[in-house]
C-alpha positions in Angstrom: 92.9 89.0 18.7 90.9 88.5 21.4 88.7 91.2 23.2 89.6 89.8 26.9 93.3 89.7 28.8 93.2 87.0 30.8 95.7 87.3 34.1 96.2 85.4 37.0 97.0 89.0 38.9 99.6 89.0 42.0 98.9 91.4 44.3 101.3 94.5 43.1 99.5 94.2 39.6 95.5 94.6 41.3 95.5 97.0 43.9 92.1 96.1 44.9 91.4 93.7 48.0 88.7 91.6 45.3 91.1 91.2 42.9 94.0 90.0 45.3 91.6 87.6 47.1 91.5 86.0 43.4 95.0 86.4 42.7 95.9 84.1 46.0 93.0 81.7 45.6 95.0 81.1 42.1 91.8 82.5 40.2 91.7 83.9 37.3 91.8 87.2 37.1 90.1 88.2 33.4 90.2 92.5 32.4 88.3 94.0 29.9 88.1 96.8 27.2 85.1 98.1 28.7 83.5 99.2 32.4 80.2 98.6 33.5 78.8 100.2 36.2 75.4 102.0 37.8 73.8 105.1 36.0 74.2 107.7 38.6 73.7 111.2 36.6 71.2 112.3 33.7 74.6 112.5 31.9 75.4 108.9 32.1 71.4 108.1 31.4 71.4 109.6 28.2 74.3 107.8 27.1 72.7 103.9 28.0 69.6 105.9 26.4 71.7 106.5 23.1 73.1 103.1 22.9 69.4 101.5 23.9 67.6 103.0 20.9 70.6 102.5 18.3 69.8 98.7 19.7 66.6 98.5 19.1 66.2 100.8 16.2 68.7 97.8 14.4 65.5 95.1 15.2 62.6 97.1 16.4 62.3 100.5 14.7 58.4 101.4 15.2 58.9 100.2 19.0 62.5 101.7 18.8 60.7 105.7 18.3 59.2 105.4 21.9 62.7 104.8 23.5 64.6 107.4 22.2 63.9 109.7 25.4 64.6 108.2 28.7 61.4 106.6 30.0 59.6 107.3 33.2 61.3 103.5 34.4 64.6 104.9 34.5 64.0 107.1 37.5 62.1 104.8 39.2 63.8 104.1 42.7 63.8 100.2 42.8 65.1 100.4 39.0 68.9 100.2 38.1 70.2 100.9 35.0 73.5 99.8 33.8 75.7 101.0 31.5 79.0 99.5 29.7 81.2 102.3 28.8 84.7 102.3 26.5 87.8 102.0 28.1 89.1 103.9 24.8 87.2 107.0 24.3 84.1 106.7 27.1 81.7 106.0 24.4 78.5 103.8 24.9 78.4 100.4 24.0 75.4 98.8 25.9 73.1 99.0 28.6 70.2 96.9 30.4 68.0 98.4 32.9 67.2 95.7 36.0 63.8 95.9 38.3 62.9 94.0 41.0 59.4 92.9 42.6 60.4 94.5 46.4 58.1 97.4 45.8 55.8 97.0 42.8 54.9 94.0 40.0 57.5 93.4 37.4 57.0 95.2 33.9 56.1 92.0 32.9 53.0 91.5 35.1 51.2 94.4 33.3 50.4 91.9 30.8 50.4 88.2 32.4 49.7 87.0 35.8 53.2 84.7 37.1 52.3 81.3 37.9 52.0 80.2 41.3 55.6 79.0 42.1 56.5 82.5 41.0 54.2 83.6 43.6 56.0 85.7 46.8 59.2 84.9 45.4 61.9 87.5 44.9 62.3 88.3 41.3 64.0 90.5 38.9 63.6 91.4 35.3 66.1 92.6 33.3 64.8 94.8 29.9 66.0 97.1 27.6 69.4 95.3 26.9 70.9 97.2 24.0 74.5 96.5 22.6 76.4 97.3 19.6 76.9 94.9 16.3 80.0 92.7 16.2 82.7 90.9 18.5 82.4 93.7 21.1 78.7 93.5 21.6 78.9 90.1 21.8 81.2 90.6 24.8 79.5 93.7 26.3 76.6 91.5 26.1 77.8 88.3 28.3 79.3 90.9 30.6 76.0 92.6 30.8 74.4 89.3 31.5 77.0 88.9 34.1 76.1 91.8 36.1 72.6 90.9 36.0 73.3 87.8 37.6 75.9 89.2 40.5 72.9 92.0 41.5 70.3 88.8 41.8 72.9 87.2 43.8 73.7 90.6 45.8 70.1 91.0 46.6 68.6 87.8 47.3 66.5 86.8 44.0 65.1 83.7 43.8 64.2 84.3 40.0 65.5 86.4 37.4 62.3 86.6 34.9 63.2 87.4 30.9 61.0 88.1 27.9 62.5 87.5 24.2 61.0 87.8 20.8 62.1 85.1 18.4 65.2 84.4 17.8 66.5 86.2 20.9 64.5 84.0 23.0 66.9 81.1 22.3 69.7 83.0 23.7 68.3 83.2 26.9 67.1 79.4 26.3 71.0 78.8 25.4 71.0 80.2 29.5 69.4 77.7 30.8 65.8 79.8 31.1 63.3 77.6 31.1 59.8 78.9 30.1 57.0 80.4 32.6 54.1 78.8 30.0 55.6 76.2 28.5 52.3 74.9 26.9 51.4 78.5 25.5 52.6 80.6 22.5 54.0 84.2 22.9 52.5 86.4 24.7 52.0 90.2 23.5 53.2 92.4 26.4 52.3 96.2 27.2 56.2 97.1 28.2 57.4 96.4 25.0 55.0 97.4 22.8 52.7 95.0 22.8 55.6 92.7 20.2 54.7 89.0 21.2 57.3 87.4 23.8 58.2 84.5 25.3 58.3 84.3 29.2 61.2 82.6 31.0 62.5 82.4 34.2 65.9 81.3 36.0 66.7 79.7 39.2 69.8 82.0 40.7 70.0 79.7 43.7 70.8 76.9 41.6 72.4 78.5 38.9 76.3 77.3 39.0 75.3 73.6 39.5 73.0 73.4 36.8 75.9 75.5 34.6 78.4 72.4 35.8 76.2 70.0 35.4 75.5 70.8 31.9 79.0 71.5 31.1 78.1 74.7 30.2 80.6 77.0 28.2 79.5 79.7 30.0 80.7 78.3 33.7 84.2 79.5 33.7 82.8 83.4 32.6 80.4 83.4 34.9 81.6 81.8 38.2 85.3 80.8 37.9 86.3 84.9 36.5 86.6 87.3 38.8 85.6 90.9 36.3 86.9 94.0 38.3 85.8 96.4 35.4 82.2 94.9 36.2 80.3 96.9 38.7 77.0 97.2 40.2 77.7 99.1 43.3 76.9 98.3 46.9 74.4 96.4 48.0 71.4 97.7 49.7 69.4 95.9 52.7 66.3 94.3 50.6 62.5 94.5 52.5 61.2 91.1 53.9 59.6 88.8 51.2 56.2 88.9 50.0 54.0 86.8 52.4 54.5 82.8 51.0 51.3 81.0 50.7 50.8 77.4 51.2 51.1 76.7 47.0 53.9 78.9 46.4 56.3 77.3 49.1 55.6 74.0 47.6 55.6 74.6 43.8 59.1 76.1 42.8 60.7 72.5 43.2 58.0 70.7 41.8 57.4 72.9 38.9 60.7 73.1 38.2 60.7 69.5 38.1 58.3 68.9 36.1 59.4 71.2 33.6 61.6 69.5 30.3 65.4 69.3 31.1 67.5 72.1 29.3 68.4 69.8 26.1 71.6 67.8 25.8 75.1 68.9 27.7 76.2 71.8 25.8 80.1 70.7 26.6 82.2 71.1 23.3 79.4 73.2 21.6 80.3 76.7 20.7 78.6 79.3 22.3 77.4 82.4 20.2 74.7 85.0 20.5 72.9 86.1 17.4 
């Protein structure tokens, strides 16, 4: 059976004014068994805590003992922490916490200086995804992903930045990420403890063209699905840009031209995460 009910909503079935917007445009409409939305109380942080270290304990366990409290991160004002709750019962079943460069560096730049076309560019990092074994996690993880993306559209990132250890890197490279170093091998980073990564990066500006051009699996879910159990909360006014220099303006396109295309069209591929 599947996990999502897909509806193309009329107006006295979705009382909200997003989901009625859809309903008249003729979109579809798709609800899950599952909410996400912001952590707003040390109540609701324990709980993406909870779910985070079960995560991690699964494929990490001596990096998995240093997240079983919340970490200092979580509290941090430019930091959001999302959290995928049970329609059911309330329980847990994922989380992913999201920071942005408006303030400080990215986690990530504790370990590695960003290349230049990453430089005074607004970017996000999204760490410390943790979801449950089976069909559900798989879901609660696309719809985790999903969020990620809608706050990087909300507030005006140019990049959303990832780290992966083998094999989850080639879910985000089944994304579309492309890699930061191409030419280099993993790098060990201090936010995760020290466990070799690989850097990527994603282009939110051009993300749904490069989803149809590829034929992407993913398009529909992403762009063509309007989720009202998928929340991130309002959006809030972000500070001017980091001063551009001369290389950084001119770089992004360039590099990103330069770098390999994303592999072959992915249209009539299936489309699973490990």
């Amino acid at each position: 059976m599947s996990l999502l009910v897909r509806t193309v909503s009329s107006p006295a079935s979705a009382p909200t004014r997003a989901v009625r917007e859809f309903a008249a445009a003729g979109r579809v409409v798709e609800r899950l068994p599952f909410t996400i939305r912001r952590v707003e109380t040390q109540a609701d942080l324990l709980k993406a805590v909870r779910v985070r270290y079960a995560a991690y304990v699964r494929h990490v366990p001596e990096f998995a003992r240093t997240l079983a409290e919340p970490e200092a991160a979580d509290y941090d004002d430019d930091t959001v922490v999302l959290l995928a709750e049970s329609k059911l019962d309330g329980s847990a079943l994922g989380s992913t916490r999201i920071r942005t460069n408006l303030y400080r560096p990215l986690g990530v730049e504790t370990s590695i200086d960003l290349p230049d076309w990453l430089q005074g560019r607004r970017l996000a990092e999204a760490t410390r995804l943790g979801v449950g074994d089976g069909r559900v996690g798989h879901t609660v993880k696309l719809a985790l992903l999903k969020a990620c993306f809608m706050y990087c559209q909300q507030h005006a990132i140019d990049f959303s930045v990832a780290t992966g250890r083998p094999p989850v890197d080639r879910q985000y490279e089944q994304l579309l990420f492309t890699d930061v170093f191409p030419d280099q091998d993993l790098v060990p980073l201090r936010h995760v403890g020290n466990i070799p990564h690989r850097v990527m990066a994603f282009e939110i500006a051009s993300f749904e063209q490069r989803y149809a051009d590829a034929g992407h699996p993913l398009l529909g879910f992403f762009f063509h699905t309007h989720h009202p159990d998928i929340g991130i909360g309002p959006a809030v006014a972000p500070p001017p840009a980091p001063a551009l220099n001369a290389s950084s303006v001119a770089k992004p396109a360039a590099a990103l031209a330069a770098r390999p295309a994303p592999g072959p069209s992915l249209r009539g591929h299936e489309y699973a995460f490990a």
